[in-house]
C-alpha positions in Angstrom: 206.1 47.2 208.3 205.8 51.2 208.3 206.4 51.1 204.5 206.4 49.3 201.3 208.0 49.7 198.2 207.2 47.7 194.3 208.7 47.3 191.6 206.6 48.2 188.3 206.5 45.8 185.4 205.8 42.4 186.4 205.0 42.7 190.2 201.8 45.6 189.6 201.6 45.2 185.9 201.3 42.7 183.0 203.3 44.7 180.6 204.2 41.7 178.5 207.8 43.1 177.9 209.9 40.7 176.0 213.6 40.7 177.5 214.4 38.4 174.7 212.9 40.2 171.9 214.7 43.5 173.8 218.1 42.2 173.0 217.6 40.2 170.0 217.0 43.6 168.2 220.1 45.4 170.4 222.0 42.4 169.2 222.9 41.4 172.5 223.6 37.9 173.7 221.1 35.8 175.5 220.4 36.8 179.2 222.8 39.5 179.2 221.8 42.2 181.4 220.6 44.9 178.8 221.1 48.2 181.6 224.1 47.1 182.8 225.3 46.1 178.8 225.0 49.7 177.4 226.1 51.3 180.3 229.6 49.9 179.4 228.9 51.1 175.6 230.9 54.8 174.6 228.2 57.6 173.8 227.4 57.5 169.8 225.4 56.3 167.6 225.3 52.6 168.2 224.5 53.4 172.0 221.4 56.1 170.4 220.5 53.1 168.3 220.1 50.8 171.4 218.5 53.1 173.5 216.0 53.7 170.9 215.3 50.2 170.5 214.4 49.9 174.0 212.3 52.9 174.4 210.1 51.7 171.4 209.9 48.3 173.4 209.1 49.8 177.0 206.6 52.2 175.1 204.9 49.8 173.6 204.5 47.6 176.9 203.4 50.8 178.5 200.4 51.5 176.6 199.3 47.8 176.7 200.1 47.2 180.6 197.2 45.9 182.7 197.2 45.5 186.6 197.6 42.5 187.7 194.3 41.2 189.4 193.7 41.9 193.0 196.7 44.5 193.1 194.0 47.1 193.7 192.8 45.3 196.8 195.8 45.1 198.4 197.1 49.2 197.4 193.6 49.7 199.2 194.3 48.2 201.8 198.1 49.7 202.4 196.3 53.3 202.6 193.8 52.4 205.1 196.7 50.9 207.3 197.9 53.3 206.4 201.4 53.4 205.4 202.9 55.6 202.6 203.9 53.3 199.3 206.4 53.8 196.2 207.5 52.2 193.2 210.8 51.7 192.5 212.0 50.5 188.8 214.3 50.1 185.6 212.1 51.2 183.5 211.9 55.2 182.3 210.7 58.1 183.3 208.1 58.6 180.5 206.7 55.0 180.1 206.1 54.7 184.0 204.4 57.9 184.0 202.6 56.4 181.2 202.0 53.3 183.0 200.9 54.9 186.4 198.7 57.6 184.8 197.1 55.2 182.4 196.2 53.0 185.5 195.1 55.6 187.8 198.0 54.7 190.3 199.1 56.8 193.2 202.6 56.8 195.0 204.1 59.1 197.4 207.4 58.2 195.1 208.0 57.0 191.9 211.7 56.3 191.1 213.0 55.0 188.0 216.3 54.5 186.2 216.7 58.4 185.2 216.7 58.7 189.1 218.7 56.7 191.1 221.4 53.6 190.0 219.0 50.2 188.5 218.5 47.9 190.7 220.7 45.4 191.9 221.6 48.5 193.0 220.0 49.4 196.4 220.7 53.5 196.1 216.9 54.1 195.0 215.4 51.9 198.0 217.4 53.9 200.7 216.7 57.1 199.0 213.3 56.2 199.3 213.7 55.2 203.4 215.4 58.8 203.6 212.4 60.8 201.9 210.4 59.1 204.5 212.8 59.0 207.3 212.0 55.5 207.8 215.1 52.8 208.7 215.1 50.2 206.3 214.4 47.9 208.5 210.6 48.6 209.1 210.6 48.6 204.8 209.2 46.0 202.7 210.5 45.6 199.1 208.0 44.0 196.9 209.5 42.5 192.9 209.2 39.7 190.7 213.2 39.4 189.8 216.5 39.0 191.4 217.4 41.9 190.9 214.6 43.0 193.2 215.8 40.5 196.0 219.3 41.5 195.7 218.1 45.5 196.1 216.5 45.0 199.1 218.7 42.5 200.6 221.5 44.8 200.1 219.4 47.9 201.4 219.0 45.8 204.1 214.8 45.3 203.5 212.1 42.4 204.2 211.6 40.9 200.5 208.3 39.5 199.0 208.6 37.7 195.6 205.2 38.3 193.4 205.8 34.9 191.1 202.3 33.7 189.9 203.7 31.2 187.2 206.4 29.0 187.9 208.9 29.2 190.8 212.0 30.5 190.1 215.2 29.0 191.1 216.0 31.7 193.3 212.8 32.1 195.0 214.2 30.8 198.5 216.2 34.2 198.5 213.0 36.3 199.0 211.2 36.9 202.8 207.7 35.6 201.4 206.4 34.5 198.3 203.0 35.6 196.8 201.6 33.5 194.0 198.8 35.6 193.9 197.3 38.9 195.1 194.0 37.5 196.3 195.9 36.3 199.4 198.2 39.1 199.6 197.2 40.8 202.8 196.5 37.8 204.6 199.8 36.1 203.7 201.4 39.9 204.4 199.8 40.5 208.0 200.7 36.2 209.1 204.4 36.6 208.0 204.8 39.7 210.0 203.1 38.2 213.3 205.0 35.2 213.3 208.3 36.8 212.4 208.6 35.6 208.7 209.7 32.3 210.4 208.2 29.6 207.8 
């Protein structure tokens, strides 16, 4: 592992979005994806009506965001190894700098949806491999979605799945599973000298 990359909301931070809540208000179905959804909407005022809505949602998630505990910890330990570290995520430009500025976070990148294609999408993990000349191979993607396995499957990355309530159905799809950050590093450093074999 010469790098790692993490998603944002949910895998550092509690933001408490509500996807639900998200698209009740769009008036979008159920589970629909809500990126993907208006990007297939024309330019005009319903779109500027949705994109509103979810700015006002991600905003307020921003301001209220808390780390998740013993994410500290393990950042710490990342720069003493040290190898460089990045976020990678859906959500805007100006409520992750609000998120990462409120929290005292540093990256060497931060990429968000104004930046490179959302993730399922792998385009904003490889640009990240190329800023640090790195293969992505020897880079770990770290998310709490399947959307985040599916990146760095595709980008051709190690996955960990951060799930510290129930196990998702597709939690067999990720590299290793944290339930918790406490045991991050040691879970981290076993998987890698054993292969991630089980």
């Amino acid at each position: 592992m010469r790098g790692i990359i993490f998603d944002l909301d949910g895998t550092l931070v509690d933001s408490r979005l509500d996807f639900e809540a998200i698209r009740r208000d769009m008036g979008l179905a159920s589970g629909s994806p809500i990126l993907e959804t208006m990007g297939k909407i024309a330019p005009g005022p319903e779109l500027d009506r949705m994109q509103e809505v979810l700015h006002q949602h991600e905003l307020k998630a921003a301001h209220g965001a808390i780390l998740f505990e013993g994410v500290l910890d393990l950042l710490r330990w990342i720069d003493e190894i040290p190898i460089p570290k990045a976020i990678l995520t859906r959500n805007s430009r100006i409520c992750t700098d609000l998120v990462t500025n409120r929290l005292n976070l540093q990256f060497s990148q931060v990429l968000t949806r104004e930046d490179a294609a959302p993730k399922p999408d792998p385009a904003g993990l490889l640009a990240i491999c190329k800023y640090w000349n790195l293969p992505p191979a020897e880079v770990v993607f770290c998310g709490d979605y399947l959307f985040d396995l599916e990146a760095g499957r595709r980008a051709g990355m190690r996955t960990i799945l951060f799930a510290p309530g129930n196990l998702p159905e597709f939690a067999d799809q990720a590299d290793l599973v944290l339930r918790a950050y406490h045991t991050a590093i040691e879970q981290i450093q076993s998987a890698f000298l054993n292969g991630f074999v089980p």
